[in-house]
C-alpha positions in Angstrom: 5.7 -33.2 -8.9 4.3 -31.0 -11.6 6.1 -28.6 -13.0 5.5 -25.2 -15.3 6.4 -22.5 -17.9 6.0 -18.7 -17.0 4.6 -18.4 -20.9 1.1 -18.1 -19.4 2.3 -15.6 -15.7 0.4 -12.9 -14.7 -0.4 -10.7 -11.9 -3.3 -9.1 -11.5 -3.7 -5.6 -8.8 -7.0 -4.7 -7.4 -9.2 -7.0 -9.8 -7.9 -5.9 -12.8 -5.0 -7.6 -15.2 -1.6 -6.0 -15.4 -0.8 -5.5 -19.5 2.5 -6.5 -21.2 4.1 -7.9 -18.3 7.6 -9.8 -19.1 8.1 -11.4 -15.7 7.7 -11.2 -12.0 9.3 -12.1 -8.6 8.0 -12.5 -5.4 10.3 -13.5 -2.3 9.8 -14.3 1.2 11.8 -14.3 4.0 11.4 -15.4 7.9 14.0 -13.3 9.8 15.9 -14.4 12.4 16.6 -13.9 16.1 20.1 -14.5 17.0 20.4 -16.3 20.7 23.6 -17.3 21.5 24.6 -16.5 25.1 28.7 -17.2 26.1 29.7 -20.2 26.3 27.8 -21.3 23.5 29.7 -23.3 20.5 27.5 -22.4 18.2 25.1 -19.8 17.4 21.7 -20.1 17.8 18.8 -19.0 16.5 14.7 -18.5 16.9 12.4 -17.3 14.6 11.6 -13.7 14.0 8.5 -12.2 11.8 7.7 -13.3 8.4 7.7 -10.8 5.2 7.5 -10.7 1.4 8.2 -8.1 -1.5 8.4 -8.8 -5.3 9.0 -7.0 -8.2 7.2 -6.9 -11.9 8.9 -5.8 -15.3 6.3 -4.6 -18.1 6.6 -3.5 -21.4 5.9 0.0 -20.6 1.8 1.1 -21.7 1.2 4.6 -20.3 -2.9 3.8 -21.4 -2.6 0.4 -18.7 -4.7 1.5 -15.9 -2.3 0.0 -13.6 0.8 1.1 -15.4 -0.2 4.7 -15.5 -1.4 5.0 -12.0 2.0 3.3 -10.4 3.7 6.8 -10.1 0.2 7.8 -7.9 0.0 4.4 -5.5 3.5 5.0 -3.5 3.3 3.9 0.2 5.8 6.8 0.8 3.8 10.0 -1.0 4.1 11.9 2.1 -0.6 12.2 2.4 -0.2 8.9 4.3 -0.2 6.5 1.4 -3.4 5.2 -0.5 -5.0 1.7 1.1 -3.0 -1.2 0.3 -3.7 -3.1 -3.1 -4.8 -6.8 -3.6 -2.5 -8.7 -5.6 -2.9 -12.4 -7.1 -0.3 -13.9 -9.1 -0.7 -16.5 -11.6 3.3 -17.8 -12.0 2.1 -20.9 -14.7 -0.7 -19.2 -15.6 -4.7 -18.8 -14.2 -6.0 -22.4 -14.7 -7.4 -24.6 -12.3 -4.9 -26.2 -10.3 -1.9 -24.0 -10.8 0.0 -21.9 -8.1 -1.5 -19.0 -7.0 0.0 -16.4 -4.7 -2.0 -13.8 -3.3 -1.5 -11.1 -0.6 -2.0 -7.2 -0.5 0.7 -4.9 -1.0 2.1 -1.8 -1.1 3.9 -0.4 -4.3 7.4 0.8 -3.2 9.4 2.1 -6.6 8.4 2.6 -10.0 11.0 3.0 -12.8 10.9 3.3 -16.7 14.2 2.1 -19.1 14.7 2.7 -22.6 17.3 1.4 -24.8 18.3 2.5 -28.0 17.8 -0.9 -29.8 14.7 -2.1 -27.3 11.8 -1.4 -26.2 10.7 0.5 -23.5 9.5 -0.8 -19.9 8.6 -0.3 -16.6 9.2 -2.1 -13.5 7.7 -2.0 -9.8 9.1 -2.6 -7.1 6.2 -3.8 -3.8 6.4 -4.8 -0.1 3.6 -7.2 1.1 0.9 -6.0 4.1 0.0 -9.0 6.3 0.4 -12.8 5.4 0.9 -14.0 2.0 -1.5 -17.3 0.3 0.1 -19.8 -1.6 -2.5 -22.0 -3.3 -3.8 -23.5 -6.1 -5.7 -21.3 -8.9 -9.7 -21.8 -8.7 
């Protein structure tokens, strides 16, 4: 079973490379149905609809085009929302044969720290649209 470094991660929205980022999550989860009826001894369960979310940290770039636009792409901006964005992640890094996770999304939160003694960054927060691809990097 091979295994990898994030050293070489990166996510990539719409085409284009997101700059500085530090790391990145992405979950998902198959909900569940409960179906216990009485008399039953234990609960039971069936399958419900699939979803996924994430999050990226950056080091905060106001001149990234994808950094500086984040506060713009909400799902929630009250016009309806933009069109959801295509996002591929590279979690070892974008060479042949390594994961590959890919899926459109919607940007959900956007916030930016700063520390006295640190530098300053950014972090979304995203909800996947439809199915998300898990495969192997071209």
């Amino acid at each position: 079973m091979a295994t990898y470094t994030g050293q070489q991660g990166s996510i990539f929205l719409g085409g284009t490379a997101v700059a500085e980022v530090t790391n990145f999550t992405i979950d998902h989860t198959v909900n569940t149905i409960e179906a216990t009826a009485m008399g039953d001894v234990y609960r039971e369960y069936k399958t419900g609809m699939n979803e996924w979310s994430g999050s990226a940290d950056v080091l905060y770039d106001s001149a990234s085009v994808y950094q500086s636009a984040w506060p713009g792409n909400f799902a929630g901006d009250g016009s309806g929302g933009p069109a959801p964005v295509a996002l591929i992640a590279y979690p070892g890094g974008n060479f042949a044969g390594f994961p590959k996770i890919s899926g459109n999304i919607y940007i959900t939160g956007f916030s930016v720290s700063s520390e006295m003694e640190g530098m300053v960054t950014a972090s979304i927060s995203f909800q996947g649209n439809g199915p998300m691809t898990i495969g192997d990097a071209p």
